[in-house]
N, C-alpha and C positions, 0 to 999 in steps of 0.2 A: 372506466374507473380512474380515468386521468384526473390530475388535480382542477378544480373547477373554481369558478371564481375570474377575480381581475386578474388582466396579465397587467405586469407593469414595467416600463423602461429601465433597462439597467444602467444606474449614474450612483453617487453620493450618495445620495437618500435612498440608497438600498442600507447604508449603515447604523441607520434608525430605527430596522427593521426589530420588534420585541424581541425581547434576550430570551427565546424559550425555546426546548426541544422541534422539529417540525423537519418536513419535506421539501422539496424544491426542486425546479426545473426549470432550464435552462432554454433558449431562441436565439436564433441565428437570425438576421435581417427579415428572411421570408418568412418570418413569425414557424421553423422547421423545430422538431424538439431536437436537442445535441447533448441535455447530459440531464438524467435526474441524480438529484445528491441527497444527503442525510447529516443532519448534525444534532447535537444535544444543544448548541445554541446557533441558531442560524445569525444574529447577530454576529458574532466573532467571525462566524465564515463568511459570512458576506465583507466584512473588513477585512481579511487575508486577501481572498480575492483580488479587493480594491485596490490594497496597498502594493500588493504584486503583480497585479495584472495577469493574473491567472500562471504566476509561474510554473505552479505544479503543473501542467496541462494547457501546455499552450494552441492548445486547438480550440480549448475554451473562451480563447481573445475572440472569436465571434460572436459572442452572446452581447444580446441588443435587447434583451427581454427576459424577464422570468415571472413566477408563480411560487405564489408557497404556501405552506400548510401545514400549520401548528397541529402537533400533536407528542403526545409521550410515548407513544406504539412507533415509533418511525422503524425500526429495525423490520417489524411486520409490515408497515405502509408501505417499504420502497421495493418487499418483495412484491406486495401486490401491482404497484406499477409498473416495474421491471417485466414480468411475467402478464400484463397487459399490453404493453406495448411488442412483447418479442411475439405474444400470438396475432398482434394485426399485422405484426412487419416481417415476423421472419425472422428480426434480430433485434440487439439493444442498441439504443442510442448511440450514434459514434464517439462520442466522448465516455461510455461506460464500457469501450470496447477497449482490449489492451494496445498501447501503441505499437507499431509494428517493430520487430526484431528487437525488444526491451532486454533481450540477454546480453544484446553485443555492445558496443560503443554507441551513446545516442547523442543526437545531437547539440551540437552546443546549448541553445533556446533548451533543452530539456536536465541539462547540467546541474547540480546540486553547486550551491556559491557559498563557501565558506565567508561568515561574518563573526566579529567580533563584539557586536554592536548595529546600530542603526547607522548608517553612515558609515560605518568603518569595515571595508572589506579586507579580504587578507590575500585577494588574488589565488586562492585556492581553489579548484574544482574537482569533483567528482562526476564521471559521467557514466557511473555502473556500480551495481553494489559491493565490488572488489575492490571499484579504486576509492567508494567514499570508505571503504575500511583501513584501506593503506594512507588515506590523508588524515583522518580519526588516530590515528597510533599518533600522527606530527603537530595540529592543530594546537595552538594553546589551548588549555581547559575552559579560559572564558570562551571560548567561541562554541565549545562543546555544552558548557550549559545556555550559552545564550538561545543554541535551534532546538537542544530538547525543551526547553521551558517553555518553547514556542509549538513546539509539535512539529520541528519541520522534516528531523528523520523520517517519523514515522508518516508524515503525510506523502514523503516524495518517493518512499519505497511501496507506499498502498497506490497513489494515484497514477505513479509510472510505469513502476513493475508490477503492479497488482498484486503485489504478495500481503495478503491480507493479515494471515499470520505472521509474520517476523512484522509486519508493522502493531498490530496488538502487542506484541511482546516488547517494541519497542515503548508505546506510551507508559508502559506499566513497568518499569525503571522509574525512581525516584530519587535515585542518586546525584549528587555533583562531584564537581572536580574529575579527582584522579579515579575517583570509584565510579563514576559514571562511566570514563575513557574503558576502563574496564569491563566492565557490563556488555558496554554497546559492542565491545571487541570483539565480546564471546557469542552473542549472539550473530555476528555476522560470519562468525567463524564456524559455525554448527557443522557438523559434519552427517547432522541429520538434513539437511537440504538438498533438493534436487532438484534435476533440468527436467521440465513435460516435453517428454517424447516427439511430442506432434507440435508444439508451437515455439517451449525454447524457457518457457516464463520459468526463472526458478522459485520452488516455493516451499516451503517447511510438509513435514508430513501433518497430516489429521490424525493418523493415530499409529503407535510400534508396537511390535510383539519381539519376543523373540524363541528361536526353534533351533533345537538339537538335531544334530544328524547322529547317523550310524556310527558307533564306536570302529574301528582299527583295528590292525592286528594287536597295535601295542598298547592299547584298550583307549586311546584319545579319538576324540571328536569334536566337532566345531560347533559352534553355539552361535546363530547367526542372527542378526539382528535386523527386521526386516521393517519396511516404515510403508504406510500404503498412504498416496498422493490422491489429493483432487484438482485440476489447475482451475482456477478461477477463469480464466483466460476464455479455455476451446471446452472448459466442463469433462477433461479425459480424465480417466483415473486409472492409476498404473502401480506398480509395488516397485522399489529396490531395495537391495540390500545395503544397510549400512553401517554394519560392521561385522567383523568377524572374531571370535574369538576362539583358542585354544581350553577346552578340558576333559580330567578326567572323565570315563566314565563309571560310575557308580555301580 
């Protein structure tokens, strides 16, 4: 169920590639697969890529080769791939596999580069989603809309952290300036997010409820607010608590 068809050299004239929704996969020198990806225009993503050299993923500076395949189902296409390849192998692709210890400090080559512009850096970095929130409060607001208008928040929190949700939440801000600086503040701020237990990745919950305990002598009880996780990462799913409140009981 692999993408079938030509493979072809990865250079420049992958930038020519039709502006249309589709699939794609990724080759290392021994013609090895290392990442299948998804875009609503593979065109533009093949120019990120280019222009950057695979910033987001720099293990993807191997790629000597790819494939593609237009289609408007891609969301459906890249599970059917994903879930063919991990029954021949065992596992996904290394580059669809989370980088190792993405909770802690990563390395430089993995760093977020504060820009103002093309050309104009501000010497700013971010190398975890804590510290791109403490440099986000400082940054001038052009540089703040310069990476959201580009997608580059939310590409470097899905492709490095794997947090798939807080990067959806990030594309769909439409704000600039000071109200963006905003925005982007409070989502990094959530107090809905958590660490997976087993690998570290933090990641928003899939879904909260919340649950009353037993009233007191003095007739109060806690109203807890609980959030159940799936980590993208190891696939564990866990529940915490996040938050608690005081009330009466009724």
């Amino acid at each position: 169920m692999s993408i079938s068809g030509k493979i072809y050299v990865w250079g420049e004239k992958a930038k020519y590639v039709p502006e249309e929704p589709g699939v794609y996969a990724l080759y290392n020198e021994a013609r090895s697969l290392i990442y299948v990806g998804k875009s609503a225009s593979l065109r533009k993503e093949f120019i990120h890529y280019l222009e950057t050299n695979f910033s987001d993923d720099p293990r993807k500076r191997e790629t000597r080769y790819y494939k593609r395949e237009f289609t408007s189902r891609q969301e459906d296409r890249i599970k059917e791939l994903l879930d063919d390849y991990r029954q021949k192998h065992g596992d996904l692709p290394k580059c669809n596999l989370p980088p190792e210890t993405p909770e802690k400090e990563v390395a430089s080559e993995w760093g977020f580069y504060f820009y103002e512009d093309i050309g104009k850096p501000l010497y700013e970095v971010a190398f975890n989603p804590q510290d791109l929130r403490e440099k986000i409060r400082k940054v001038p607001v052009a540089s703040l809309n310069f990476h959201q208008k580009r997608g580059d928040f939310a590409r470097w929190i899905q492709h490095v952290f794997k947090d798939i949700q807080l990067a959806e939440a990030i594309q769909k801000i439409d704000e600039t300036g000071e109200d963006l600086r905003r925005e982007l503040l409070i989502l990094f701020s959530s107090s809905e997010r958590g660490a997976c237990p087993r690998c570290g990745i933090e990641i928003s919950p899939v879904k909260t409820w919340k649950m009353a305990g037993r009233p007191s002598k003095t007739g109060e009880r806690l109203r807890l607010t609980i959030g159940h996780y799936k980590c993208p990462g190891c696939n564990k799913t866990f529940r915490r608590v996040i938050a608690k409140e005081k009330i009466r009981a009724s």
